[in-house]
C-alpha positions as CSV (number, residue, x, y, z in Angstrom):
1,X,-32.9,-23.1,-41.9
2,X,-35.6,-24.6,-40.0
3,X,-37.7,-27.7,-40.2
4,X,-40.9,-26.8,-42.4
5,X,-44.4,-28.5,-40.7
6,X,-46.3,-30.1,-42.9
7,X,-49.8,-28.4,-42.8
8,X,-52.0,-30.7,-44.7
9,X,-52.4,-34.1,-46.6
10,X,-55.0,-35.6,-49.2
11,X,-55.0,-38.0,-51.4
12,X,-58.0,-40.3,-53.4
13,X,-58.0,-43.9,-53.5
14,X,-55.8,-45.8,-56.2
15,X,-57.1,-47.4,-58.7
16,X,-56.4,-49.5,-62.0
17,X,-55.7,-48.2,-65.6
18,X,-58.9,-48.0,-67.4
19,X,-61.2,-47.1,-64.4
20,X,-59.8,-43.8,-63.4
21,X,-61.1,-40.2,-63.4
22,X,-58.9,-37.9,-65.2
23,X,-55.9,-36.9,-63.5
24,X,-56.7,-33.2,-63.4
25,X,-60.2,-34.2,-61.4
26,X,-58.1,-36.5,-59.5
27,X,-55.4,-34.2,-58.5
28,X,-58.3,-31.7,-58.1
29,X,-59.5,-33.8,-55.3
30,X,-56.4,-34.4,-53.8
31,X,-55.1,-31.0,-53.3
32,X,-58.8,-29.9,-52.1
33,X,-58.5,-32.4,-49.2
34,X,-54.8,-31.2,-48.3
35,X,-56.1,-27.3,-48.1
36,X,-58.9,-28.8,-46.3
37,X,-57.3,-30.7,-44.1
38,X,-55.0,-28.0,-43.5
39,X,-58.0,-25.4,-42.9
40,X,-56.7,-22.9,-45.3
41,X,-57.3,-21.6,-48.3
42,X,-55.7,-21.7,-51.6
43,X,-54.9,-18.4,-51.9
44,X,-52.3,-18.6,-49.5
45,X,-49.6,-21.4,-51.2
46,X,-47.0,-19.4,-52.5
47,X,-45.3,-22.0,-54.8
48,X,-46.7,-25.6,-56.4
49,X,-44.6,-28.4,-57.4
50,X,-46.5,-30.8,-59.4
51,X,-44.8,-34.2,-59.8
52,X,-45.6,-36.6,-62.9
53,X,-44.1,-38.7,-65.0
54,X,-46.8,-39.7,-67.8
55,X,-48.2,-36.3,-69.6
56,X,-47.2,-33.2,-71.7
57,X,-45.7,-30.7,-70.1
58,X,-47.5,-27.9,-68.1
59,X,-49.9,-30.5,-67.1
60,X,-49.3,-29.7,-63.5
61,X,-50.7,-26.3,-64.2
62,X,-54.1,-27.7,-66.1
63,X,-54.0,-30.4,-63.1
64,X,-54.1,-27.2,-60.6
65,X,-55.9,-24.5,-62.4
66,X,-58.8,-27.1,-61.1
67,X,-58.3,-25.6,-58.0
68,X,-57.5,-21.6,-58.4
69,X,-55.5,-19.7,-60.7
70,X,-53.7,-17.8,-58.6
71,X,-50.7,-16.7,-60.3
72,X,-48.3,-18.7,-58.5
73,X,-44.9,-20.6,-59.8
74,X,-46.3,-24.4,-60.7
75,X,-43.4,-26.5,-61.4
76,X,-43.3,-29.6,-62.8
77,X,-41.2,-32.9,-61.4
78,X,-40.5,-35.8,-63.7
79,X,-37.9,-38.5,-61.5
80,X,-39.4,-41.5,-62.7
81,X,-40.7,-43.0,-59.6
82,X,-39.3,-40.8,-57.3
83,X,-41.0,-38.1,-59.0
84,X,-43.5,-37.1,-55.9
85,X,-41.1,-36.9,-52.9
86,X,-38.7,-34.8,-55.2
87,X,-41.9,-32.6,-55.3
88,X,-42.1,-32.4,-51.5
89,X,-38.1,-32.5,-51.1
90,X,-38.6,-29.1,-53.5
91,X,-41.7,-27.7,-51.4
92,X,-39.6,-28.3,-48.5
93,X,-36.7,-26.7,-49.5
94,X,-38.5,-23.3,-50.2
95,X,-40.3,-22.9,-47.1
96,X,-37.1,-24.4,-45.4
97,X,-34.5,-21.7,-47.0
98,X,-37.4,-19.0,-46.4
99,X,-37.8,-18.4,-49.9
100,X,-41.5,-18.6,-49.5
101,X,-44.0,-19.6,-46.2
102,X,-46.2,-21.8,-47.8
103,X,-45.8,-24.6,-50.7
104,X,-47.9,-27.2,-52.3
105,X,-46.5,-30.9,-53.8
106,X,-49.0,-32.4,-55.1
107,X,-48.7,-36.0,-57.7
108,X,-50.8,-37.8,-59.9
109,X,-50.8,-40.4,-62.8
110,X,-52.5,-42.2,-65.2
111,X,-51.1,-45.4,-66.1
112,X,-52.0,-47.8,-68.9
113,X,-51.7,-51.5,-68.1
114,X,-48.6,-53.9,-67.8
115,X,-45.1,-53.3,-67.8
116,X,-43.6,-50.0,-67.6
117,X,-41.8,-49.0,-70.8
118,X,-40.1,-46.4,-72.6
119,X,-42.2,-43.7,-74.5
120,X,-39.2,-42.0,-76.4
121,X,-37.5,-44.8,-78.7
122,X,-36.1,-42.7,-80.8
123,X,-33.0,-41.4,-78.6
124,X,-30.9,-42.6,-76.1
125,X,-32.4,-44.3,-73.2
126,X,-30.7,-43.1,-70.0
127,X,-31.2,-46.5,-68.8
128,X,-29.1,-48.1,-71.7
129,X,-25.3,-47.9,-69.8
130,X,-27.2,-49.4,-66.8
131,X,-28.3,-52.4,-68.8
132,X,-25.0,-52.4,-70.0
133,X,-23.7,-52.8,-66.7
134,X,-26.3,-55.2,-65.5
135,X,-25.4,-57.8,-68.5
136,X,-21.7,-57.3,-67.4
137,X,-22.3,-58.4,-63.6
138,X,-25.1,-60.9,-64.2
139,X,-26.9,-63.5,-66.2
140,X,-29.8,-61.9,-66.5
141,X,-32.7,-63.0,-68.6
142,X,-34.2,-60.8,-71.1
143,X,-37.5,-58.9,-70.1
144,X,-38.8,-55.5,-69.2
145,X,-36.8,-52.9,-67.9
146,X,-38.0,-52.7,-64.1
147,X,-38.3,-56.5,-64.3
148,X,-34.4,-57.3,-65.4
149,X,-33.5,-54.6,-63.0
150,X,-35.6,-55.8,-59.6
151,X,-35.7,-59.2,-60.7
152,X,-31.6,-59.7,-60.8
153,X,-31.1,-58.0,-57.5
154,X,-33.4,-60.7,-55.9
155,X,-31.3,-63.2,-57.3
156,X,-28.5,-61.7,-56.3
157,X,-29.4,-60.8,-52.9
158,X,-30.7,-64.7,-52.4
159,X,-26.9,-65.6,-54.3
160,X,-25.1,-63.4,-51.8
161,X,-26.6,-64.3,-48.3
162,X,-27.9,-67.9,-48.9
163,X,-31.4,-66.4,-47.7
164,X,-34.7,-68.5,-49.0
165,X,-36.3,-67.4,-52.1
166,X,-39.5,-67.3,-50.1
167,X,-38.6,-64.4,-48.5
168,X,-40.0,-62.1,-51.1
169,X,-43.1,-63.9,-50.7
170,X,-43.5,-63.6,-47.2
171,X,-43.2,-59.5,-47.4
172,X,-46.1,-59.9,-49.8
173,X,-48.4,-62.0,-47.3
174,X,-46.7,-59.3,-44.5
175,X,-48.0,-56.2,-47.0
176,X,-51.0,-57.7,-48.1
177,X,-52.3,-58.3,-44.4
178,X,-51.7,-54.3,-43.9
179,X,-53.5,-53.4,-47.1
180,X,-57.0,-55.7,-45.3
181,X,-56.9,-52.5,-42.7
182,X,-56.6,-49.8,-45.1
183,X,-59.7,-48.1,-47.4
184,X,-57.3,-46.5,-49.6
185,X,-55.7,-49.8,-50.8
186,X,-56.6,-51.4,-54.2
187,X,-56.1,-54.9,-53.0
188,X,-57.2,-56.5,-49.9
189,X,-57.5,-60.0,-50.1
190,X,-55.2,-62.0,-47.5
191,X,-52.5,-63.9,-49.3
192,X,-50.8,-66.9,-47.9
193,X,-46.8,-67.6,-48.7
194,X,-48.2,-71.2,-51.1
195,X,-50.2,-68.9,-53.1
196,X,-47.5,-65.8,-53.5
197,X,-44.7,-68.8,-54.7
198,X,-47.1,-70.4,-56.9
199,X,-48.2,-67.6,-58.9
200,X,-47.3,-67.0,-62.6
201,X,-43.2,-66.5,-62.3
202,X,-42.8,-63.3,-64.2
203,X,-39.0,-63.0,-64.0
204,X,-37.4,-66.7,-62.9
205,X,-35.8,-67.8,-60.9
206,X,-37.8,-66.1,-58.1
207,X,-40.4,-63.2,-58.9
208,X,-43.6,-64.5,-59.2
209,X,-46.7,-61.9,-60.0
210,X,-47.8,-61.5,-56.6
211,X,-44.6,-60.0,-55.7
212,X,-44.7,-56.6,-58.1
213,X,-47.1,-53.5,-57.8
214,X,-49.8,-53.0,-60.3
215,X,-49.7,-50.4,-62.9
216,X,-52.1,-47.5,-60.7
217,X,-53.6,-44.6,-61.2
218,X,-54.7,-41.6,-58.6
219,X,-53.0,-38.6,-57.0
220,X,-52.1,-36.9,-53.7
221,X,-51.1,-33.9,-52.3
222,X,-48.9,-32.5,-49.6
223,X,-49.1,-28.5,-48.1
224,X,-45.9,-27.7,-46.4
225,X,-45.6,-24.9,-44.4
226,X,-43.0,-22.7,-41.9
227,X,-43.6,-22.8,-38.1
228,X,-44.7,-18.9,-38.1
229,X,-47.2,-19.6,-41.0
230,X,-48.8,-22.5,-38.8
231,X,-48.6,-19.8,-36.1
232,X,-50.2,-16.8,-37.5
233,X,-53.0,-18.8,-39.8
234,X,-54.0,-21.0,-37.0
235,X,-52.6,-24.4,-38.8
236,X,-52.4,-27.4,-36.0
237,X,-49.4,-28.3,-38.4
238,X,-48.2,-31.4,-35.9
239,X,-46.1,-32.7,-37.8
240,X,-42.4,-31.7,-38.9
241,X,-39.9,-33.1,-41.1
242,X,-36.4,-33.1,-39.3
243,X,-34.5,-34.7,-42.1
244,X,-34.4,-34.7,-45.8
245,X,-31.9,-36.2,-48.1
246,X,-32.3,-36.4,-52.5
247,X,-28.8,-38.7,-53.3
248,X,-28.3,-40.3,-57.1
249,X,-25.9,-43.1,-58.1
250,X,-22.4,-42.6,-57.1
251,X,-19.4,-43.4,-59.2
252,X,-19.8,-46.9,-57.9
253,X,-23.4,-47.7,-57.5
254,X,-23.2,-49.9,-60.8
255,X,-21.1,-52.6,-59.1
256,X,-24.1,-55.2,-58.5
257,X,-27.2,-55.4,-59.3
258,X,-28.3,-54.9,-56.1
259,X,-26.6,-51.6,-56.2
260,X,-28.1,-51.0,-59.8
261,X,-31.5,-50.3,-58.3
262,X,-30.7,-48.0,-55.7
263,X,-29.4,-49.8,-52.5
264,X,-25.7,-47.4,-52.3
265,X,-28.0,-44.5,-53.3
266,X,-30.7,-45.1,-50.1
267,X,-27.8,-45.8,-47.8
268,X,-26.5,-42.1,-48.5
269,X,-29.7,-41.1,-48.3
270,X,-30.3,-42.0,-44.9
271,X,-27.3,-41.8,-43.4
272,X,-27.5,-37.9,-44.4
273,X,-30.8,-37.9,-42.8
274,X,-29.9,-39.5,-39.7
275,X,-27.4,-37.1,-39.3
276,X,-29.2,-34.1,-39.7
277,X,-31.9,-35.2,-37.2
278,X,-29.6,-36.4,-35.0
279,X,-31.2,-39.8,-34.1
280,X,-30.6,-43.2,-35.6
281,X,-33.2,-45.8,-37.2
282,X,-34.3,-47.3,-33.5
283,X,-36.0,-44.0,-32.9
284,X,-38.2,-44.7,-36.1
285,X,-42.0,-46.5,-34.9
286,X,-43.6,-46.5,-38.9
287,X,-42.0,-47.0,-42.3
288,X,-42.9,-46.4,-45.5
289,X,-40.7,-47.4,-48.1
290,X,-40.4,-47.9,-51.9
291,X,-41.5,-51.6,-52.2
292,X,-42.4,-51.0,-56.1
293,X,-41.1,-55.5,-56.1
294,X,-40.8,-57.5,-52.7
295,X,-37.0,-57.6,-53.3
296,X,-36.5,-54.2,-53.1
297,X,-38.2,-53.9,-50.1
298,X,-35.7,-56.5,-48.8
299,X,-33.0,-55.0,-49.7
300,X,-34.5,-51.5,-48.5
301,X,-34.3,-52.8,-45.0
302,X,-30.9,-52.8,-45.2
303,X,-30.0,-49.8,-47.1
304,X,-32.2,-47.8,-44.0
305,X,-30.2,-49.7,-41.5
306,X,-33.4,-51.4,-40.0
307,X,-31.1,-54.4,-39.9
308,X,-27.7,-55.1,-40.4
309,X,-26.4,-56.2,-44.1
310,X,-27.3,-59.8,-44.4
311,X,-29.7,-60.1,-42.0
312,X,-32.8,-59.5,-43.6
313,X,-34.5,-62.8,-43.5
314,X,-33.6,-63.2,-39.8
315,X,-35.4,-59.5,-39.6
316,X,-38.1,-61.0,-41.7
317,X,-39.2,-64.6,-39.8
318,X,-38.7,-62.4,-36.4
319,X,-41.8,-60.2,-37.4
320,X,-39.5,-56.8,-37.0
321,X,-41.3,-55.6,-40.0
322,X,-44.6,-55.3,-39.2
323,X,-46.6,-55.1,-36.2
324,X,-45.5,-56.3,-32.6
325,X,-42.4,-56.0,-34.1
326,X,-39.3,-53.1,-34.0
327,X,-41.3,-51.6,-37.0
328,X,-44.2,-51.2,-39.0
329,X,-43.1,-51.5,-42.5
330,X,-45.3,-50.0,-45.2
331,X,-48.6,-50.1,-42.9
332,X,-50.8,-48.4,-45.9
333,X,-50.2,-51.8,-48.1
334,X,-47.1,-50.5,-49.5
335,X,-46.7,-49.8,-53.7
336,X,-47.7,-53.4,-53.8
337,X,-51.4,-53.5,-52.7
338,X,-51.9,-49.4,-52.4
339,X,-51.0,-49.3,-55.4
340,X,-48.2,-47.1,-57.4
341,X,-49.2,-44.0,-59.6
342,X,-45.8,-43.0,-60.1
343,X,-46.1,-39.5,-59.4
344,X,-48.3,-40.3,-56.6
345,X,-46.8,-42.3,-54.9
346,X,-44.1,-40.6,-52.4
347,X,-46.7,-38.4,-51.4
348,X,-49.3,-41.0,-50.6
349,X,-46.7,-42.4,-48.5
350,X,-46.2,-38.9,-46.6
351,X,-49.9,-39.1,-46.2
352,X,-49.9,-42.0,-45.0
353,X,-47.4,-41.1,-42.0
354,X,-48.6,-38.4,-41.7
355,X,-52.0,-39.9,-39.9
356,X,-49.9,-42.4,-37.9
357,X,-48.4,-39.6,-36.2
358,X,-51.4,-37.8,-35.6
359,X,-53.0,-41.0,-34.6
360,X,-55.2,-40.5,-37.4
361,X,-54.9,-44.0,-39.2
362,X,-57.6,-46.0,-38.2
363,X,-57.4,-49.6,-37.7
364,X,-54.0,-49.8,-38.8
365,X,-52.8,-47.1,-36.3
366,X,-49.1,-47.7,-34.9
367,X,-49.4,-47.1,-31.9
368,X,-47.3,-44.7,-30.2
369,X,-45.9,-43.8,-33.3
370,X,-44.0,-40.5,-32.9
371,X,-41.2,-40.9,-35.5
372,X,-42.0,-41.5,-39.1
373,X,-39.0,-42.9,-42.2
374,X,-40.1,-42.7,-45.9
375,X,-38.4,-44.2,-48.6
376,X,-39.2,-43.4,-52.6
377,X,-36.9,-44.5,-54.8
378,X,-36.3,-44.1,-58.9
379,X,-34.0,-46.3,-61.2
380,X,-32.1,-43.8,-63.5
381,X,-31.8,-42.7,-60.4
382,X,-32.6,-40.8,-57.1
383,X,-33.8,-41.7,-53.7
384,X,-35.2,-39.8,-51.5
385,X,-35.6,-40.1,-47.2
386,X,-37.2,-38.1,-45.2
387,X,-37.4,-38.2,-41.3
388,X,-40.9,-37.1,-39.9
389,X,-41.8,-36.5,-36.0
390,X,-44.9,-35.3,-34.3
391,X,-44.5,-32.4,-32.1
């Protein structure tokens, strides 16, 4: 095995239910600015993974016959949320095991306005036993799924380390004042910590609105490719992934609700991927991680190992999460102001570190940036790192 370059990136700006193309022009779009970003042409992806989690199936193949009809394998990847990095964790594991040269990941979604919620109520929710197992461990108000689920680890987290509930606000004013520098972002007003804490609480005690992502809509795509390929097609291809890790809950995970959306599960995760690159989270410049509510993101920080467990807030008021500080967390604006088209989103976020580390970025560039950490994560549940470095 060796580490699989990643030849080319696209993706079209986010946008809200209602105002959005269709997602086979979208995903069009997006995998017509990875091949030409790449400089190649379609006929030379051997295999497509086409991650979504809203459709009928096969849509990946109407999304892509948009762009050829070439005969290739097209699968598609429904993880919930996770749904486009376990596209590119597949894509990377064929060129990677040498089964092919060449792959394609490529998300999209159309999303329809407020809460996420199921679309199969007649059969078992694989969510129910973890519901279960949140009402056991915690007094948690009724609501939506992703609310009850994000909304009870904040409490928990702010129960268990005596931080200050405005902690999830200031991330949002941190995320926000990324999402100002980037043109891909659906929201880019500044936002002060008053006006995050005093906007409509949607799961008390502490989530206000201006801490969770909007319902989104858009696409991106990701060409993946071996080291010879780059070589023989002329691909600048300057950017590698040297670590890759897909864990799910572990016999434990369901212990707390911090646990219960993902925390043991990301720790694996990146542990595994530390270990396979060989380096530990100080090399890392640029994150981008799964910040789908500000209290995940805070409780992300520690699952990485940006900061030791408890220490988050301290991480927080010392600026080590944005710039001028040991990171840049979420420089694109994050799920929260990017936006967060489920099958989308982890490869907007590879995208998006992609250009740091070609010095690509814009105005938002982290400098010097020459390592790269993403983070997707979705409840039911998988997580997915992966370790990027320019070469």
């Amino acid at each position: 095995m060796s580490n699989v370059r990643i030849a080319g990136v696209g993706m079209v700006k986010f946008c809200k239910p209602g105002t959005q193309e269709p997602y086979r022009v979208m995903a069009t779009q997006a995998v017509k600015a990875a091949l030409e970003d790449a400089g190649i042409d379609y006929r030379l992806v051997q295999q497509a993974y086409a991650s979504y989690v809203y459709g009928d199936s096969t849509c990946g193949q109407h999304a892509l016959y948009g762009v050829g009809m070439s005969g290739i394998p097209i699968i598609n990847v429904n993880n919930n949320c996770s749904s486009g990095s376990t596209a590119l964790f597949l894509a990377r594991q064929a060129v990677s095991s040498g089964a092919v040269e060449c792959a394609l990941a490529f998300g999209f979604e159309e999303m329809q306005p407020g809460a996420l919620g199921s679309h199969w109520d007649d059969r078992e929710s694989p969510f129910g036993p973890m519901l279960q197992r949140l009402d056991a461990v915690a007094d948690a108000p009724e609501g939506p799924l992703a609310l009850r689920m994000f909304g009870s680890a904040g409490t928990a987290y702010i129960e268990k380390y005596g931080a200050h509930p405005d902690i999830f606000a200031r991330v949002s004013v941190k995320t926000r004042s990324h999402a100002v520098r980037n043109p891909f972002s659906m929201f880019t007003v500044p936002l002060t910590v008053d006006e995050v804490m005093a906007a409509p609480m949607i799961y008390p005690p502490y989530l206000t609105r201006l801490m969770a992502c909007p319902p989104s809509c858009g696409a991106a795509a990701v060409i993946v490719c071996s080291e010879a390929f780059a070589r023989q097609q002329g691909v600048v291809a300057g950017v590698e992934i040297i670590g890759q890790s897909m864990a799910t809950d572990l016999q434990d995970s369901w212990n707390d609700p911090i646990n219960l959306i993902g925390a043991e599960m990301t720790h694996k995760a990146a542990q595994e991927v530390y270990e396979q690159a060989g380096v530990g989270p100080e090399a890392i410049q640029v994150v981008e991680l799964h910040d789908c509510f500000t209290p995940n993101e805070v409780i992300t920080y520690e699952a990485l190992g940006l900061c030791a467990e408890g220490e988050a807030e301290k991480f927080i008021h010392d600026g080590n999460n944005t710039y001028g500080g040991r990171y840049v967390v979420n420089p694109s604006g994050g799920l929260m102001s990017k936006g967060h088209p489920l099958g989308a989103t982890g490869l907007a976020q590879c995208t998006e570190l992609v250009w740091h580390l070609r010095g690509q970025a814009g105005e938002r560039q982290v400098e010097g940036a020459r390592m790269a950490l993403q983070h997707n994560l979705g409840l039911g549940g998988a997580a997915v790192v992966t370790l990027y470095r320019s070469v």
